[in-house]
VODRENBA-208628 format. One record per residue (C-alpha): residue number from 1; x, y, z. Coordinates in nm, 3 decimals. Example, Ala and Ser with C-alpha at 12.3 -4.5 7.8 and 13.67 -1.06 7.14 Angstrom:
<recs>
> 1  1.230  -0.450  0.780 $
> 2  1.367  -0.106  0.714 $
</recs>
This chain:
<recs>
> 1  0.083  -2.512  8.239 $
> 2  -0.117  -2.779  8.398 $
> 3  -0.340  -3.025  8.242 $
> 4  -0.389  -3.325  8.392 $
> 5  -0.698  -3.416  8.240 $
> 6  -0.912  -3.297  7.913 $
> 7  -1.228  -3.134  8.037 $
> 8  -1.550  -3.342  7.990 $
> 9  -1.777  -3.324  7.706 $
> 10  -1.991  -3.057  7.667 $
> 11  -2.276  -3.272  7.634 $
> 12  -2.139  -3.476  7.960 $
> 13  -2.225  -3.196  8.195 $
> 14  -2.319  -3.260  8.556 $
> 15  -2.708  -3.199  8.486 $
> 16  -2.830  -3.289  8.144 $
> 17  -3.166  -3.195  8.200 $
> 18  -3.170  -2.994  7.836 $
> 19  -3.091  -3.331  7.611 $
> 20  -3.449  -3.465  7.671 $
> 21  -3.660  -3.614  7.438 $
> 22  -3.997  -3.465  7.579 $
> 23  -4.083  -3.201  7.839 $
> 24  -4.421  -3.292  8.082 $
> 25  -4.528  -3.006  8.325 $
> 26  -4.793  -3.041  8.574 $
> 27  -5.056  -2.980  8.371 $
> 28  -5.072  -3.272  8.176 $
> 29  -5.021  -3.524  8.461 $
> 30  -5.370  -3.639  8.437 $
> 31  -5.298  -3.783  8.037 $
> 32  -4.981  -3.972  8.211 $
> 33  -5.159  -4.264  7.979 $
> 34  -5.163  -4.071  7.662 $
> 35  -4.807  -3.965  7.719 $
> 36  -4.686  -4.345  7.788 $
> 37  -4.834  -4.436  7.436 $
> 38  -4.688  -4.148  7.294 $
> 39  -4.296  -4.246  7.440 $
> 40  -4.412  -4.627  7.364 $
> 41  -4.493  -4.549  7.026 $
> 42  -4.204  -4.329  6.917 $
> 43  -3.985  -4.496  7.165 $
> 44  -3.861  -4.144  7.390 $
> 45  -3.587  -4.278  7.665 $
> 46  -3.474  -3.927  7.832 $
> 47  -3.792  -3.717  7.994 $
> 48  -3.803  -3.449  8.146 $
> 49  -4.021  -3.337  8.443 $
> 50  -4.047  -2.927  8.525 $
> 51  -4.251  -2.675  8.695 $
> 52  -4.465  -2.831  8.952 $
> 53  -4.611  -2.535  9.154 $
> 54  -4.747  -2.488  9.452 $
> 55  -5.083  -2.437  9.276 $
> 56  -5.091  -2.840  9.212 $
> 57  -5.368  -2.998  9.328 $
> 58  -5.222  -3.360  9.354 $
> 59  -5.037  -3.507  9.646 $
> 60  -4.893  -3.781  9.404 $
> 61  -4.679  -3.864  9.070 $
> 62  -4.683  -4.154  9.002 $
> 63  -4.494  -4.260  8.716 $
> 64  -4.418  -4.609  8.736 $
> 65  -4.570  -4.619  8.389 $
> 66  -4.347  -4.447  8.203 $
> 67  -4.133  -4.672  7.992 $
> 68  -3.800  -4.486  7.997 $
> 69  -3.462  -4.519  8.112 $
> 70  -3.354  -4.188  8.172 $
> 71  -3.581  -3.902  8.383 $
> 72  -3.505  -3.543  8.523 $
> 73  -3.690  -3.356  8.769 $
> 74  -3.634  -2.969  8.779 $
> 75  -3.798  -2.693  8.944 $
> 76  -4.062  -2.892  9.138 $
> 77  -4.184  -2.610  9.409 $
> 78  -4.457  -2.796  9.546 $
> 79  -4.368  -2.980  9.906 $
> 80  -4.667  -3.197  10.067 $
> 81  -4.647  -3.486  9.687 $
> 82  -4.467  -3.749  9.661 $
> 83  -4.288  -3.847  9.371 $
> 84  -4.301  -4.209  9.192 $
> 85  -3.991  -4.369  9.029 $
> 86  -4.083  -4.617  8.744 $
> 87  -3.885  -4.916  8.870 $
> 88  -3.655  -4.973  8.535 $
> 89  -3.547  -4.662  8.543 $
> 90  -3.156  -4.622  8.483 $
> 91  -3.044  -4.291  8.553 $
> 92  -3.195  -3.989  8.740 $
> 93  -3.096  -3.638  8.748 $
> 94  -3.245  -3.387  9.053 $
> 95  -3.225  -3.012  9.031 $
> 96  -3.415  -2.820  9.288 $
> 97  -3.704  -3.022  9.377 $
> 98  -3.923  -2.980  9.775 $
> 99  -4.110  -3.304  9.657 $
> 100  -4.013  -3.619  9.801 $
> 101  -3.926  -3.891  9.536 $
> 102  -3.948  -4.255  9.610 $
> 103  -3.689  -4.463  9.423 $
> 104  -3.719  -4.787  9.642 $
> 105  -3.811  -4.984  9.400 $
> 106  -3.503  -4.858  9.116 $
> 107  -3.175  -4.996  9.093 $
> 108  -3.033  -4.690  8.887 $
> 109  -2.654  -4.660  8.739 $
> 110  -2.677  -4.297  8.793 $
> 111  -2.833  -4.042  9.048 $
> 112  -2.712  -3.679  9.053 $
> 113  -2.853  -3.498  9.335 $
> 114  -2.882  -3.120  9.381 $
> 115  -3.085  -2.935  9.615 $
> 116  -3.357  -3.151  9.682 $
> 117  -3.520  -3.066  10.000 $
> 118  -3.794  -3.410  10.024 $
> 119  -3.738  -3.711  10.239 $
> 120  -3.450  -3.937  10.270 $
> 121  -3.406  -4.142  9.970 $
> 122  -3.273  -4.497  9.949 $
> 123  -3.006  -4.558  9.737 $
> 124  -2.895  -4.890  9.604 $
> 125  -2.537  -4.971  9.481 $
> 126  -2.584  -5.304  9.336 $
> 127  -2.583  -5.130  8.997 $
> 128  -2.455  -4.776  9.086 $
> 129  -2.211  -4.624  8.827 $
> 130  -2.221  -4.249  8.930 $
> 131  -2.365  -4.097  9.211 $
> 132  -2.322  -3.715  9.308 $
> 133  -2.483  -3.502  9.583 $
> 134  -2.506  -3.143  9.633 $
> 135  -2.783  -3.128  9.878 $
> 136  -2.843  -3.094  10.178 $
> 137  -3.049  -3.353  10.315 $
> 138  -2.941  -3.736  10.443 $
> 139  -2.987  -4.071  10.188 $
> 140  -2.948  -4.409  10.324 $
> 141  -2.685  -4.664  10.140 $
> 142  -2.762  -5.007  10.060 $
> 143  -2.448  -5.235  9.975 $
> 144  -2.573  -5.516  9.820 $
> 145  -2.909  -5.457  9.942 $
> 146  -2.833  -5.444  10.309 $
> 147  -2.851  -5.119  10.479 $
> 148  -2.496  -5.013  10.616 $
> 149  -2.439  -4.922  10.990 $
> 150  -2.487  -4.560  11.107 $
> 151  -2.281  -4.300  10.872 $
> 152  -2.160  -4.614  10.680 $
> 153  -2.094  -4.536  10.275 $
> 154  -1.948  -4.816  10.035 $
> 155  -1.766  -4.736  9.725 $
> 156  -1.646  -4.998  9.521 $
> 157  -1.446  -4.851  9.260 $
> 158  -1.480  -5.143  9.032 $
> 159  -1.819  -5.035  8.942 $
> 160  -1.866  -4.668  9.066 $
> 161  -1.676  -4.445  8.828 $
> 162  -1.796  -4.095  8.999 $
> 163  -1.878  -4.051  9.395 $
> 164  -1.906  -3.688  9.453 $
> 165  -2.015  -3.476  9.741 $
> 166  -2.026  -3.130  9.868 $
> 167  -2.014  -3.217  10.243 $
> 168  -2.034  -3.608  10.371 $
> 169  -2.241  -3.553  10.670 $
> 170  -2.534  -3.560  10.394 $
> 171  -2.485  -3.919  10.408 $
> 172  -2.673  -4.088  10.754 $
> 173  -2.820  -4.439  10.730 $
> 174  -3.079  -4.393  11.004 $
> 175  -3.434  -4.536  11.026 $
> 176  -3.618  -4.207  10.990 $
> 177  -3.560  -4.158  11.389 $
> 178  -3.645  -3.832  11.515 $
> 179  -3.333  -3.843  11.749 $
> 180  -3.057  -3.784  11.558 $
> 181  -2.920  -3.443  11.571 $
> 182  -2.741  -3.310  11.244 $
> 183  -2.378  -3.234  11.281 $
> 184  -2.198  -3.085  10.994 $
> 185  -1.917  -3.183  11.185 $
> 186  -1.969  -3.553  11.242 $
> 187  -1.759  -3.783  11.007 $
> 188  -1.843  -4.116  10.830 $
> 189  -1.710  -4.401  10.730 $
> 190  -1.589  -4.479  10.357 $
> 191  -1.560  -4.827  10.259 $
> 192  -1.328  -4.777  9.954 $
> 193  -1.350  -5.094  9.766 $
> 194  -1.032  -5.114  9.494 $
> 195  -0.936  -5.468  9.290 $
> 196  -1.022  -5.707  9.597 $
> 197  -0.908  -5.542  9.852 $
> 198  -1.161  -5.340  10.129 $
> 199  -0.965  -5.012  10.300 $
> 200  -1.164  -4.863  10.569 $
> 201  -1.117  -4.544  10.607 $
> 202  -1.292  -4.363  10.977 $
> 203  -1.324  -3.990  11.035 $
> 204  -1.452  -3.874  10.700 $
> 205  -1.544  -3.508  10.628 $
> 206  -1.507  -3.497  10.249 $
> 207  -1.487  -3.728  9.910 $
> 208  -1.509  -3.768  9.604 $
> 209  -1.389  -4.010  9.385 $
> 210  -1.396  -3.982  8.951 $
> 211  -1.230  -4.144  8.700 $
> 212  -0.899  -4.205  8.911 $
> 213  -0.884  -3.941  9.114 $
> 214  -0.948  -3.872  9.484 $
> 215  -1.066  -3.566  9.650 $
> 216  -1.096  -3.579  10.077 $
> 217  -1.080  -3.420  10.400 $
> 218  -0.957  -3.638  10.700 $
> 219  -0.970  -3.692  11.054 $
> 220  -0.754  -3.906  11.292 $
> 221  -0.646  -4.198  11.021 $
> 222  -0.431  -4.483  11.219 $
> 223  -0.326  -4.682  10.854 $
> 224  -0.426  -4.608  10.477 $
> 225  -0.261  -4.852  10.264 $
> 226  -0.335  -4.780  9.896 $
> 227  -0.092  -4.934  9.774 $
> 228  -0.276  -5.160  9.497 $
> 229  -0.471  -4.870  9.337 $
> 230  -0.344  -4.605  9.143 $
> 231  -0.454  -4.312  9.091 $
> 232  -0.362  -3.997  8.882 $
> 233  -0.422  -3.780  9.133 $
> 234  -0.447  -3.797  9.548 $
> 235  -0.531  -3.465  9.670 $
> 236  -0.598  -3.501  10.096 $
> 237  -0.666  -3.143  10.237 $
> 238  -0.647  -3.180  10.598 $
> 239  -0.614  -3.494  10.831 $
> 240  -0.352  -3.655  11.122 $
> 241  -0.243  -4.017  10.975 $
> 242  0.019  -4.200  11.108 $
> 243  0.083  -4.427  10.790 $
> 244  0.005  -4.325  10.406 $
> 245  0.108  -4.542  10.158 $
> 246  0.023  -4.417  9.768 $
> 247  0.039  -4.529  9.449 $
> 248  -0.004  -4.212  9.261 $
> 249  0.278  -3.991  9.034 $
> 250  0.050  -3.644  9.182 $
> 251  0.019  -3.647  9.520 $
> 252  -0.149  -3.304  9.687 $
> 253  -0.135  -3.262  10.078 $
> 254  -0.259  -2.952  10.253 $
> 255  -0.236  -2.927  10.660 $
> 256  -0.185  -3.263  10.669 $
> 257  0.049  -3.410  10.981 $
> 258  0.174  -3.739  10.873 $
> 259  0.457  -3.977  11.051 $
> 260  0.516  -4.206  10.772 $
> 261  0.421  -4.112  10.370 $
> 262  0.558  -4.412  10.135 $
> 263  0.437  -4.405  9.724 $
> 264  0.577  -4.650  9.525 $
> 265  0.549  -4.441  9.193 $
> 266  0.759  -4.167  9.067 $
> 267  0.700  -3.858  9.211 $
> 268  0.660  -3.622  8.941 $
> 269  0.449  -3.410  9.108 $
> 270  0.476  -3.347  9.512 $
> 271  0.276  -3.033  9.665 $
> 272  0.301  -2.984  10.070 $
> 273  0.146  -2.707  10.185 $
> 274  0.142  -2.677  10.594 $
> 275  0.245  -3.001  10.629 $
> 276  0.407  -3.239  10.899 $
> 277  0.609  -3.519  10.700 $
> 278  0.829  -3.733  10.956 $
> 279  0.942  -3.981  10.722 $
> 280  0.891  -3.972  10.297 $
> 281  1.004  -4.270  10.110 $
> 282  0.980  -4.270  9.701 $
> 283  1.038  -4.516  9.425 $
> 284  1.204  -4.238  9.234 $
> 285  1.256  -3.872  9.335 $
> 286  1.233  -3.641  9.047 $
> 287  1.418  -3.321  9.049 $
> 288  1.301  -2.998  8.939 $
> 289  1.529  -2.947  8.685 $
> 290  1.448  -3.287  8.529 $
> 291  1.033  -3.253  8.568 $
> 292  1.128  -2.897  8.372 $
> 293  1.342  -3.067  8.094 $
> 294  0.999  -3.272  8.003 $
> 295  0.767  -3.009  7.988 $
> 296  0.813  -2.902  7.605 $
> 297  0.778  -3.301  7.484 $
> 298  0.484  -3.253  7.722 $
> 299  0.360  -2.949  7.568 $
> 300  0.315  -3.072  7.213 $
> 301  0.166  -3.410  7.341 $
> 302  -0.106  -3.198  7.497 $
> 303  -0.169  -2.982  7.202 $
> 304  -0.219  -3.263  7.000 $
> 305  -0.444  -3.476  7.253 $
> 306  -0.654  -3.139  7.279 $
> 307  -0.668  -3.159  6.880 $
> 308  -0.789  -3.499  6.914 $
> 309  -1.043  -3.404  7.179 $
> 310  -1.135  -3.127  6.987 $
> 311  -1.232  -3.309  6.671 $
> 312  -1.430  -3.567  6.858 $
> 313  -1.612  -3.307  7.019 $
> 314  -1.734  -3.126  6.744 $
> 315  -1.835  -3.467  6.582 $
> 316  -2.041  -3.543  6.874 $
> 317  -2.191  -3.180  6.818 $
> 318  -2.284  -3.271  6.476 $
> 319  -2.445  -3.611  6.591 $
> 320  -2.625  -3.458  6.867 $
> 321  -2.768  -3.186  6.629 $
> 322  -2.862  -3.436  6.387 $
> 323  -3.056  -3.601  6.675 $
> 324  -3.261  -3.289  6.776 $
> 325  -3.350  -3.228  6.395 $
> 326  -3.494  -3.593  6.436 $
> 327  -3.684  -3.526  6.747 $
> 328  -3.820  -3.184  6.593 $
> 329  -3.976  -3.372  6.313 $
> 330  -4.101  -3.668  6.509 $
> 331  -4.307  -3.381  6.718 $
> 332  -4.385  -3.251  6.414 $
> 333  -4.541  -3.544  6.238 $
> 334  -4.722  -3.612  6.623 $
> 335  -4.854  -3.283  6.637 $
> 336  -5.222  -3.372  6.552 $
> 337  -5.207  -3.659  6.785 $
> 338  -5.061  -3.482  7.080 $
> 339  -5.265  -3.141  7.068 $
> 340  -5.612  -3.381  7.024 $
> 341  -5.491  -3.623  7.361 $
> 342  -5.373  -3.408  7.554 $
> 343  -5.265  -3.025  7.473 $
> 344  -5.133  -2.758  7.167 $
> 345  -4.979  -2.590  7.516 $
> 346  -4.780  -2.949  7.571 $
> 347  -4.671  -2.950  7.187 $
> 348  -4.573  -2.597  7.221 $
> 349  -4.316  -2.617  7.487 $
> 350  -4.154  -2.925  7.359 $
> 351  -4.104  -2.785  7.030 $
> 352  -3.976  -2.468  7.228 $
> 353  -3.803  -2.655  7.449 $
> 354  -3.572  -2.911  7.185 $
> 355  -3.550  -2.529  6.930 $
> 356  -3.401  -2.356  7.290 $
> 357  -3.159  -2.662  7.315 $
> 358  -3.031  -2.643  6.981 $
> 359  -2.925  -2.300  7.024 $
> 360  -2.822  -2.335  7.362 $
> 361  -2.597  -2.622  7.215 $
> 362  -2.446  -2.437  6.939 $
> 363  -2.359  -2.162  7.197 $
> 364  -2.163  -2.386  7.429 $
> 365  -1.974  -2.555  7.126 $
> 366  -1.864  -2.233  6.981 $
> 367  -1.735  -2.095  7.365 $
> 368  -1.518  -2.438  7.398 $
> 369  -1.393  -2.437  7.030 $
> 370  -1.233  -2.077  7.099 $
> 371  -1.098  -2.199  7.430 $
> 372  -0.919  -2.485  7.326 $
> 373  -0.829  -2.341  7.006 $
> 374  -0.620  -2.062  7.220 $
> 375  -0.463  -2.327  7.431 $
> 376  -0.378  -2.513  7.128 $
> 377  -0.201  -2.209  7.019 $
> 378  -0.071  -2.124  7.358 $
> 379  0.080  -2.485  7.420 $
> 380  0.269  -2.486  7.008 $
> 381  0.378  -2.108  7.096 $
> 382  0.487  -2.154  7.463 $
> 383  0.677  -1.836  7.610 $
> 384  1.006  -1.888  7.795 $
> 385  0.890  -2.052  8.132 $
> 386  0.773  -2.362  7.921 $
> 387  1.128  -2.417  7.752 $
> 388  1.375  -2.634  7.862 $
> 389  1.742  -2.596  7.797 $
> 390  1.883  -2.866  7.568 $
> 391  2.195  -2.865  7.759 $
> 392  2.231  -3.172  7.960 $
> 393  2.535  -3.409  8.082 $
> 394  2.465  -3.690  7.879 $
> 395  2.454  -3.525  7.546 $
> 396  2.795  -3.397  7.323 $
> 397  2.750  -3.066  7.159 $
> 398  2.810  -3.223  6.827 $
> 399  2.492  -3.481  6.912 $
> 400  2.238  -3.203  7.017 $
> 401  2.363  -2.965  6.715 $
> 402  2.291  -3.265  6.463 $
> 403  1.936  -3.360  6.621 $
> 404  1.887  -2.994  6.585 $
> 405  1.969  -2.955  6.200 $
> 406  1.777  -3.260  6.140 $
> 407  1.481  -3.145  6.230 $
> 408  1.556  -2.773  6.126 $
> 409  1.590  -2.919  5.739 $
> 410  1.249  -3.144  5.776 $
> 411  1.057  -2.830  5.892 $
> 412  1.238  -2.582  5.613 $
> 413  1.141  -2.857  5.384 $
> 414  0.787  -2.861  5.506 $
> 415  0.741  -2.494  5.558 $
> 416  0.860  -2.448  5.172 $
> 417  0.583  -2.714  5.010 $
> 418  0.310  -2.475  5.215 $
> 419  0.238  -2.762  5.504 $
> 420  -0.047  -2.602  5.743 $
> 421  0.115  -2.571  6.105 $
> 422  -0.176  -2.806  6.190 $
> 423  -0.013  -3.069  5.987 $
> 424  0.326  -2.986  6.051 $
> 425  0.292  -3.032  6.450 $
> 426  0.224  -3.306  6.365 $
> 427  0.424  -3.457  6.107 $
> 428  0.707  -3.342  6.318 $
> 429  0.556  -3.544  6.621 $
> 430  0.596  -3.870  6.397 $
> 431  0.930  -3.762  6.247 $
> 432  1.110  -3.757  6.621 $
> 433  0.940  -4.096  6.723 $
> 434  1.234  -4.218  6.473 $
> 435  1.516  -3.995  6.603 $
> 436  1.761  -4.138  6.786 $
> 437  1.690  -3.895  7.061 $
> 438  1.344  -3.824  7.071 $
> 439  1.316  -3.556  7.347 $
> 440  1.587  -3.336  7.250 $
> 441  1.409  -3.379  6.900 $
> 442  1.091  -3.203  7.049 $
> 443  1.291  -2.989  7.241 $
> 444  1.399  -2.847  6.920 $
> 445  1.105  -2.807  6.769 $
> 446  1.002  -2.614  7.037 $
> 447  1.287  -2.363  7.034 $
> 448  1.203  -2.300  6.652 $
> 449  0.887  -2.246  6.734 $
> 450  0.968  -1.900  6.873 $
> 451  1.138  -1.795  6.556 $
> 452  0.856  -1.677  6.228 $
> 453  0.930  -1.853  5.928 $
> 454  0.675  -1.768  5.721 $
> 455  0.817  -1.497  5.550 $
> 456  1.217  -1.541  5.565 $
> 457  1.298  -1.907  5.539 $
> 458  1.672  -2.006  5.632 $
> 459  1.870  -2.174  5.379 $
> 460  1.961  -2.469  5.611 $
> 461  1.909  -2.644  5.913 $
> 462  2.285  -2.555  6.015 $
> 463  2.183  -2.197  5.947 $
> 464  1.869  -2.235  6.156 $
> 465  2.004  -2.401  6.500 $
> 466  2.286  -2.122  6.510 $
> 467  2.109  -1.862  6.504 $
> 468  1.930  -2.055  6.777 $
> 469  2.223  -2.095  6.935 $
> 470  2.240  -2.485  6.907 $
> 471  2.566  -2.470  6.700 $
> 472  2.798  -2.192  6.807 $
> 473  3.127  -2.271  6.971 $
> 474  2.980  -2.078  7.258 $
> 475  2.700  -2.242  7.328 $
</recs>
């Protein structure tokens, strides 16, 4: 089983246009004023802008007014109006808007773009922390408010902790020329920015960059020298390069052709698929059998980092529903105010709308429990292809049969006083962090495990490992 990483947050998704504080359709757009001293007053950060129809009258939004930090546009249908940022603004979120927004004057930390269909926006990375696009039209990119060259796109890694795309070509710094003619071919240049150093890299078709790990598709590449970056995992699926150099212990190539791949990490994980290596160099090579020998250590460390991840989630759940509750009776206690300034429709569909997230909420956090409650259960219980055999060259019989009874008395013991297998994982987790020999510890654990001892307990640990096998003269 693979899991290199714990899956985000449920609240963390890519658009969070449901965790909003109030909902504004295009109906009230003419009480903009009322709605500022309403977010003023009660002091609403995350808003939420839906449903602008074709049957709006205005060619403008402008909403440089709004004190907030955090807006969403969804669902905007209406083409010939433009769109207007307010300038503090900190993060924006896009989903299916034909309006053109004009964010010229924002410096946000976070812009997550998906099919927006209005004219090319400017984007500034002076303060950029996550930027993703899934549409289809161009943006320009300022570094340090100067406009790159043609196809240009920096990404300075020190600040930008998420840089994804579906396709690069959606990237063209151009001066709104009428003369350019798109290619979904034509490949840009990423300026990957990592510690102090600048790499260059020309012929770009695909990237994305998040928390460590890179994503792209490659052209002709003379040099890439990543040598002072590491990531967890470098996953290139197509490209010519004549020198690679990676500091990464999960490298993933598919029809790549390269003359010269050097990592200076240990290669614990090495997929080629349709791949031209002339030369590979490694710090350290790790066989099969030795990456296999780890994976029930590995198993239980996941189980109980899921556990972790799992508690913290539902936490967050409980926070974020104790938030809602708040915004349901701030509404509540505005009602009179809101339905005389501006509408009892407006009141209505926030109510609705915060009610709908609630359940919506509760929904997703019951689907996630289950699923990482099974591979909790999957990872403790693992079937045959996750064990290791304990047998190994440096290790006497009499050592592993010891570490084996050792651990078999501790969980006997444990078992008998009624310990939870919740608790026991991980007692025994602590307990081989003081063995002499803490992975064949684990490993044990792992082959007892397999056996139920919850309704005939054996009378010893020596009892236990034989019948295991640990112990016999013929094992």
């Amino acid at each position: 089983m693979n899991c290199p990483y714990l899956p985000i947050l449920p609240y963390e998704s890519q658009f969070l246009i449901d965790n909003c504080d109030m909902t504004i359709e295009s109906d009230v757009f003419n009480k903009i004023n009322e709605i500022n001293e309403i977010i003023v007053k009660n002091n609403l950060q995350n808003i939420l802008i839906k449903n602008v129809l074709n049957d709006y009258e205005g060619n403008k939004i402008d909403l440089t007014s709004l004190s907030i930090e955090s807006l969403s546009i969804q669902d905007v249908e209406k083409q010939n109006v433009d769109i207007i940022i307010p300038p503090h603004l900190k993060s924006l979120i896009i989903n299916s808007c034909k309006a053109s927004i004009d964010i010229s004057k924002c410096h946000l930390k976070k812009i997550i773009i998906s099919n927006y269909q209005g004219k090319v926006m400017d984007i500034y990375d002076d303060k950029l922390e996550v930027f993703q696009n899934n549409s289809n039209e161009e943006v320009t990119w300022y570094h340090n408010n100067t406009l790159l060259k043609k196809n240009e796109i920096y990404v300075d890694t020190n600040k930008i902790t998420s840089f994804k795309t579906g396709y690069i070509y959606y990237f063209i710094n151009i001066n709104n020329n009428n003369n350019y003619n798109n290619n979904n071919n034509a490949s840009k240049t990423i300026i990957f920015k990592c510690n102090d150093k600048e790499i260059k890299i020309n012929e770009v078709y695909e990237f994305s960059f998040e928390n460590k790990h890179l994503y792209c598709s490659l052209g002709n590449i003379q040099e890439l020298d990543f040598g002072e970056y590491t990531f967890d995992s470098f996953n290139v699926t197509s490209g010519k390069i004549k020198y690679l150099k990676v500091k990464c212990n999960s490298i993933i190539l598919t029809n790549v052709e390269c003359d010269n791949l050097v990592t200076d990490d240990v290669c614990k994980r090495f997929n080629l698929i349709n791949c031209t290596i002339n030369t590979l160099t490694c710090g350290i090579i790790k066989k099969e059998e030795e990456k296999l020998k780890l994976v029930g250590e590995e198993a239980i460390k996941k189980a109980r980092n899921i556990e972790k991840y799992l508690l913290e989630m539902n936490h967050l759940f409980e926070r974020k529903l104790k938030i809602d509750q708040i915004r349901i009776k701030k509404l509540l206690k505005m009602r009179d105010t809101i339905v005389c300034q501006i509408s009892r429709k407006f009141y209505d569909n926030n109510i609705k709308s915060l009610t709908n997230d609630i359940k919506i909420r509760r929904h997703q956090n019951k689907h996630i429990n289950v699923i990482l409650n099974n591979l909790i259960k999957e990872l403790r219980n693992p079937n045959g292809k996750y064990l290791i055999s304990i047998v190994n060259d440096t290790n006497s019989l009499q050592q592993i049969c010891s570490i084996c009874e050792n651990i078999g008395n501790y969980v006997i013991d444990k078992i008998a006083k009624g310990t939870s297998q919740h608790l026991l994982t991980k007692n025994v987790l602590n307990y081989c962090q003081s063995s002499p020999n803490e992975r064949l510890c684990l490993e044990s654990f792992m082959k007892i495990q397999l056996i139920d001892l919850s309704h005939d307990l054996p009378a010893s640990g020596n009892q236990l490992c034989t019948s295991l096998g640990f112990c016999s003269k013929s094992w």
